[in-house]
C-alpha positions, 0 to 999 in steps of 0.5 A, a space after each residue: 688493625 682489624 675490619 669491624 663489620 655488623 651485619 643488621 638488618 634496617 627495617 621501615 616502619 609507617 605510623 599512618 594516621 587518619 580521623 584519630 585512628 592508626 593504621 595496623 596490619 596483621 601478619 600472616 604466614 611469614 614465619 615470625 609473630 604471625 597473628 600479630 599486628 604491626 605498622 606497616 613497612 619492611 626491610 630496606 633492601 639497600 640502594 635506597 633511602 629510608 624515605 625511598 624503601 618505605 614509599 616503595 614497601 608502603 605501595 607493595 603492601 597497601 598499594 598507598 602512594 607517598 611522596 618521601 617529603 610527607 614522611 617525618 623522621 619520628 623515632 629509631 629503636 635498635 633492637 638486640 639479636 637476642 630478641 628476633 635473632 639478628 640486630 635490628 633498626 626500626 625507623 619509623 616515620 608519620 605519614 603526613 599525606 598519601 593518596 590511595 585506599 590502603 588494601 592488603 597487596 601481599 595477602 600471603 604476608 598479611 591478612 587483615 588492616 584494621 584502623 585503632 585508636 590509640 586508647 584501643 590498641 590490639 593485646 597482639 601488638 608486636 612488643 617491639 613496634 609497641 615500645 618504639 610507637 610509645 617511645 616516638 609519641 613521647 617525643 624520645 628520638 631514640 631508644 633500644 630493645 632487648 639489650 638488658 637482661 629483662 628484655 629478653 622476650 622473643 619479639 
């Protein structure tokens, strides 16, 4: 019998919504998509529940505070290692309330927050993060990126 171990990597994603617009954040100086806008959140880092990590990466980024019973469960996208070079899982979920100002935390990861409708997204929107959010709010609980031969764009 032999061991079957997968090594991804579990991020946490955050659709915060507020007057009709949604919160995005531009990353800056880490190394991949720089320049492009995504939803807030980040990597678990294990020992944690996706609730726990995403309240924990939502104060580090945007100094928000979240309870982790004000965050519904809205989509999972499994990503393919060929599209950010290792496999990944976005969860993401819909802030129903927090408390606090979003503000950049962590200007070396981020250099703008900015507030869009959804009929005004940037062009510079992640593939990835756009494909879950428009998977999510059409109610499909579960999709998957980069596996067929199409998508392979570098996300």
């Amino acid at each position: 019998m032999s061991n079957h171990i997968l090594s991804v990597r579990i991020a946490v994603l955050a659709v915060i919504e507020k007057d009709g617009k949604y919160l995005l954040q531009r990353r800056f100086k880490t190394g991949w998509r720089d320049g492009y806008f995504s939803l807030v959140g980040g990597n678990s880092d294990g020992n944690e529940t996706l609730r726990e990590a995403l309240v924990r990466e939502l104060k580090e980024e945007i100094g928000i505070q979240v309870k982790t019973e004000d965050l519904d469960f809205i989509h999972l996208l499994h990503i393919s290692p060929k599209v950010a070079g290792n496999e990944f899982f976005y969860n993401v979920f819909y802030v129903k309330a927090f408390t606090g100002e979003p503000k950049i935390c962590e200007p070396e990861k981020s250099d703008k927050l900015e507030w869009f409708s959804w009929e005004n997204l940037p062009d510079n929107l992640i593939p990835t993060v756009k494909k879950c959010w428009e998977d999510a709010r059409s109610g499909i609980y579960y999709s998957e990126y980069g596996w067929l031969p199409n998508e392979t764009e570098k996300a």
